[in-house]
N, C-alpha and C positions, 0 to 999 in steps of 0.2 A: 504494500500500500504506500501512499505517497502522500505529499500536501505541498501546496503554493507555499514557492520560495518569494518571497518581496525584497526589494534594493532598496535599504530607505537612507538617506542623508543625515549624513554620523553627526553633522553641527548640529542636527533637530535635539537632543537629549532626552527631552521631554515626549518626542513624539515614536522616542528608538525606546525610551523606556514605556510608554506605553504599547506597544506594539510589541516588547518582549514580554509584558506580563501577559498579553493576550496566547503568544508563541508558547510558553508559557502552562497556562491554564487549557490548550489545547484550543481557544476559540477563535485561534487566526493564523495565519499562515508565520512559517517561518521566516525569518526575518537575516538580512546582509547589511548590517550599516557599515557604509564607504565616505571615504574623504567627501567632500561634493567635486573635486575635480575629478576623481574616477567615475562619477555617473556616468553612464551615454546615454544621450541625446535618445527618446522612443517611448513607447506607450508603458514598456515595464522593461523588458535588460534588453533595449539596443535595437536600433533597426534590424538587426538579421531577427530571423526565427530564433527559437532558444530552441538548440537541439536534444534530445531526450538525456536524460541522469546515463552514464559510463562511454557517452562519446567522446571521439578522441577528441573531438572538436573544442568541446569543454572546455580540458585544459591545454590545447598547443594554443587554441584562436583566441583565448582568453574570456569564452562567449557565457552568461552563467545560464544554468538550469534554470527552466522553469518553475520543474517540480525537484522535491529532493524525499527520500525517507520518512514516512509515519513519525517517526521518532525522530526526528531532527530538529531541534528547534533555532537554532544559531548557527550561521557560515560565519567565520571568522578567516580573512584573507590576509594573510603571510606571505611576505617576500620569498622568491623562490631563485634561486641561484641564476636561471634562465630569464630572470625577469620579469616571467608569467608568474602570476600568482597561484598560492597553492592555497586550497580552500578549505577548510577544515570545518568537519561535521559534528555540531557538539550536541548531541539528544539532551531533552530534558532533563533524563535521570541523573547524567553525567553533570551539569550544571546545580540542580539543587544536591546533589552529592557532595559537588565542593562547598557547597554554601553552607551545610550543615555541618563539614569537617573545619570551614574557617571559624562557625559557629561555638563549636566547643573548645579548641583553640587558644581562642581570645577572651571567651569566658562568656558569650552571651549574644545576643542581637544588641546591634546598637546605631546609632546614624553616624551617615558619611558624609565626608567633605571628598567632592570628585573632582580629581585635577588634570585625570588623565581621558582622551580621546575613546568615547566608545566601539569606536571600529577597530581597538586592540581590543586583545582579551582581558586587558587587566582592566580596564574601562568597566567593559561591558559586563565582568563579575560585579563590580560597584553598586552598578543596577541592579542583578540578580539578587545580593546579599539584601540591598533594601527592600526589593520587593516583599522575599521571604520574611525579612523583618517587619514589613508592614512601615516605616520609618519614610521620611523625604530626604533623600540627599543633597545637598547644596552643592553647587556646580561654579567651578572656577572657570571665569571665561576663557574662550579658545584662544589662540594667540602667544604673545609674550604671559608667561608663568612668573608672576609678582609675589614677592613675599611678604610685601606691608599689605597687598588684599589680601590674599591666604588666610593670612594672622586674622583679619580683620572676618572673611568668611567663618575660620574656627571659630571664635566667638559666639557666632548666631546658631551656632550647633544645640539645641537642648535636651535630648538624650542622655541618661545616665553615663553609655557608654559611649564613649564618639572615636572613631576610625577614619583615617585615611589611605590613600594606595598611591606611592610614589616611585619614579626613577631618582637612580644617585643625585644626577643635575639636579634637580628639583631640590631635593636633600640639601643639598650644598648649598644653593641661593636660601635656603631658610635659616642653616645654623652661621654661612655668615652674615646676614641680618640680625639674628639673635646676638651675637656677640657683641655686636655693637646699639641694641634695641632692648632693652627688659620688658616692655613691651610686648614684643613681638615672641622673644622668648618665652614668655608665663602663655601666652594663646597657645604657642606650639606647643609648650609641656603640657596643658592640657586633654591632649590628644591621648586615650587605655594605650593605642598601640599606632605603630606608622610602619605600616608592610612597604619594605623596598626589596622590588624586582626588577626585571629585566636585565638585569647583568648585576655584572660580582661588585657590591660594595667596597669600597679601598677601606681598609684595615684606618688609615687615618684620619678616614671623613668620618667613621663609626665612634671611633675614638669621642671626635669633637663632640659630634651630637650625644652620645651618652655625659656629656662634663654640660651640656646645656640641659641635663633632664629629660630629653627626649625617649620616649619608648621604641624603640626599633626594632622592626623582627624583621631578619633578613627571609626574601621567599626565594624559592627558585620553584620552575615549572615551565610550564610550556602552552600555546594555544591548545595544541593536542594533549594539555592534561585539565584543560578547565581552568587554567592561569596554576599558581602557585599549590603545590603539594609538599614540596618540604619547604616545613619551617624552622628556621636557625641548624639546620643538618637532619632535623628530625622527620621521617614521611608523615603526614598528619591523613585523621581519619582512617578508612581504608587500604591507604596506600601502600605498597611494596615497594620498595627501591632494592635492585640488584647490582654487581657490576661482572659483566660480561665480556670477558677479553680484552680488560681495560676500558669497558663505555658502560656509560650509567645507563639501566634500561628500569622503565616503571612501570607498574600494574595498580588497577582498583577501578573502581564503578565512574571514575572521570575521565579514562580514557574516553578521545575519539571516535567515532563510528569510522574514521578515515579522509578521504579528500574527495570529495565531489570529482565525477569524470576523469580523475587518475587512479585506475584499480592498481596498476603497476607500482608507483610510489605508494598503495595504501600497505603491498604486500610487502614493499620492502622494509617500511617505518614499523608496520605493526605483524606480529608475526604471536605461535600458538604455542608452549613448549610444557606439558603434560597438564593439556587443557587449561591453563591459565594464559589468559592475552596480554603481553607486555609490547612497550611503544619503546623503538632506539632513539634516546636522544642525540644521537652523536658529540655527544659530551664522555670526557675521559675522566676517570677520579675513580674512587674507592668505595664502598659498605663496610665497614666495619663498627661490631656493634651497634647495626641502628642507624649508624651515623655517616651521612652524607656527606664526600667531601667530591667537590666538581675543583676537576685542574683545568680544565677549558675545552672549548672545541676542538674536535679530533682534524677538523677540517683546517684549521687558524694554525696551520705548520705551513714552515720555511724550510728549504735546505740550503744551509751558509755554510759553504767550503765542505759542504758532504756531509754535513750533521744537522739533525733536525732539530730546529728550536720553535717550540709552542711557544708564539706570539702573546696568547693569553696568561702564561707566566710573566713574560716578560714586563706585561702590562701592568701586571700586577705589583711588579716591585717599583717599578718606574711610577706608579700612581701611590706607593707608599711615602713617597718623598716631598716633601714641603716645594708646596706652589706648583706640586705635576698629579694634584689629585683629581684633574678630569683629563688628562692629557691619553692620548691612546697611542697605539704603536701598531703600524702597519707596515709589511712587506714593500717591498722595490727589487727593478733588477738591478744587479749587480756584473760586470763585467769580470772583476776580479774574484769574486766571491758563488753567482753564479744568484744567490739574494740576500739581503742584508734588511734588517730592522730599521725604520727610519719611526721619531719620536715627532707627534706632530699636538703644537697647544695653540691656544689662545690666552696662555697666562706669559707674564714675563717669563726673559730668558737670558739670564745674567752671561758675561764671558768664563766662570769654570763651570756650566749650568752641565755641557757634554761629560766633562770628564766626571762631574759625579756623579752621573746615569748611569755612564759605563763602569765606573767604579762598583755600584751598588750591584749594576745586574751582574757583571764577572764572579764579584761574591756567591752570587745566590742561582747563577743557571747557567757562570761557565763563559768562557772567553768570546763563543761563537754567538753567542746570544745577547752580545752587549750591539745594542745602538750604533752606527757610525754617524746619525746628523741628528739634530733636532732642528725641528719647521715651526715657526712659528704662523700661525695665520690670525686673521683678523677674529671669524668667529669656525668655531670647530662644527662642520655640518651635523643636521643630527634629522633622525626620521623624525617623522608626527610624534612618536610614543614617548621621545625624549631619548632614545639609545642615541649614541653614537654614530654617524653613518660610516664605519671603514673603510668599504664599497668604494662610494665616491672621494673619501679623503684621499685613497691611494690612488684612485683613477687620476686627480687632479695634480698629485705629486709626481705621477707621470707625462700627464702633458706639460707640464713644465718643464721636465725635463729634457724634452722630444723639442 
């Protein structure tokens, strides 16, 4: 069986959160909120026809379904290496699954303050959790992410419990405000908990924020697990966390159904192993007891002079260091080396700023994996969701150099 997939415009909030509780409650069709520049122009997805659920058309043409799965209530669309987007099928059960596992958690139902863009999934969990709470979430305008309104929205929060869902950047722009605002500080301390996902927290932005009183709970997860399932290392809810040949793989009732019109990538990402279904994230790291530890993407490798250096360690150490805690580090070709790590910010960049990078990272991940430049640029690209964009920081550090 199947139901009407709808394309609804991710700025509407109010009209993607109404339209999910109906997705939802089963009394309306599945729902796709997109940036408004990806709509196309047509009566519902695009002048062509929408070709039926597992054509290939789907995902090489970019075209979306119609109809999708009984049990679908949310397409959530992810960057996909090709550029095409990859679409991800989250059934109802899988979404109030998480809802009820961030529920116990955190200690309760409680309201949010929404900062992040609904057509991610960490957005559009925001809406889920309040739904289920019964609660109204207060919504930070789209655009530039301000921390004197933030502060100023936390505030008008009246729930016993109050919650937010942030990236690092966002992070940052609040605890240095609060440093120099008390103000602004006692709003944000306010807040039971501040889930930060989408990528690895630097060890000294965490630092800060816990000396201003902030509550932190680091998440990690994926579109394909219902947003965040471990919290601070730990799986929460139902979840299973394994590690598999060195890649962290996940299991529980918040997996994905898989990708709309790509059965091939659903068979590769999700797979069956004595009747339990787990999802590969192509992330590297550990289980032990319980305990979650992600060293980075299996994909985020270099080979410099013959040896492979995981960029995402690299990052790591390089983001530990005063005044490089949003700074990222991406790949370039190398002549002599074959590729080489290049450090790119938008924070200053003193004349020994290199040799303490490289100092730091030869330390901790070996000669081959130190830095040879750091780029300063004006602002450091980043998606909708507040990640980083890599992608194009490296592309750009290429055509300058061409």
């Amino acid at each position: 069986m199947t139901r009407r997939l709808e394309v609804l415009d991710g700025s509407d909030t109010r009209g993607v959160e109404a339209a999910l509780r109906a997705a939802l409650s089963g009394d309306g069709p599945a729902i796709l909120p997109r940036e408004p520049a990806a709509i196309v122009a047509g009566p519902q997805h695009g002048r062509h026809a929408a070709p039926a659920l597992g054509d290939p058309e789907v995902a090489h043409e970019g075209l979306v379904p119609a109809e999708v799965p009984k049990a679908v209530a949310l397409v959530i669309e992810t960057s996909g290496s090709s550029g095409v987007p990859k679409r991800v099928a989250l059934s109802t059960n899988a979404l109030l699954a998480s809802a009820a596992a961030v529920e116990v958690v955190l200690g309760g139902q409680g309201q949010w303050l929404l900062a992040l863009p609904v057509h991610y999934i960490a957005g559009a969990q925001v809406l889920v959790r309040s739904i289920v709470a019964g609660t109204t979430p207060i919504t930070h305008p789209g655009g530039h992410f301000s921390a004197p309104r933030f502060a100023a929205m936390a505030d008008e929060l009246e729930a016993p419990l109050r919650f937010t869902s942030l990236v690092p950047a966002q992070l940052l722009r609040l605890v240095d405000a609060a440093e120099g605002d008390g103000g602004i500080r006692r709003s944000i301390a306010r807040f039971d908990s501040i889930l930060i996902g989408g990528q690895a927290l630097p060890a000294a932005l965490a630092e800060r924020a816990a000396e201003m009183g902030f509550s932190i709970v680091r998440t990690y997860g994926s579109t394909e697990t219902a947003g965040g399932c471990v919290y601070d290392g730990r799986p929460i809810g139902q979840t299973v966390a394994r590690e598999n040949h060195g890649e962290i793989e996940l299991s529980g009732p918040t997996l994905a159904e898989g990708y709309l019109g790509d059965d091939d990538l659903t068979a590769q990402k999700f797979h069956s192993d004595a009747g339990v279904r787990w999802y590969r994230t192509a992330d590297g790291g550990t289980v032990e007891n319980g305990l979650v530890q992600v060293t980075g993407r299996l994909d985020n490798v270099i080979i410099s002079g013959g040896i492979k250096v995981a960029l995402d360690r690299v990052e790591r150490v390089v983001q530990g260091l005063p005044g490089f805690e949003q700074a990222i580090v991406v790949g370039q070709p190398s002549d002599a080396w074959g590729q080489v790590g290049v450090v790119v910010t938008d924070g200053p960049v003193a004349d020994d700023s290199l040799e303490i990078v490289r100092t730091a990272v030869i330390d901790a991940a070996g000669r081959a994996a130190a830095p040879v430049e750091i780029r300063r640029v004006d602002r450091l690209p980043r998606l909708a969701s507040g990640k980083p964009d890599r992608l194009s920081a490296a592309r750009s550090l290429r055509a300058r150099a061409n």
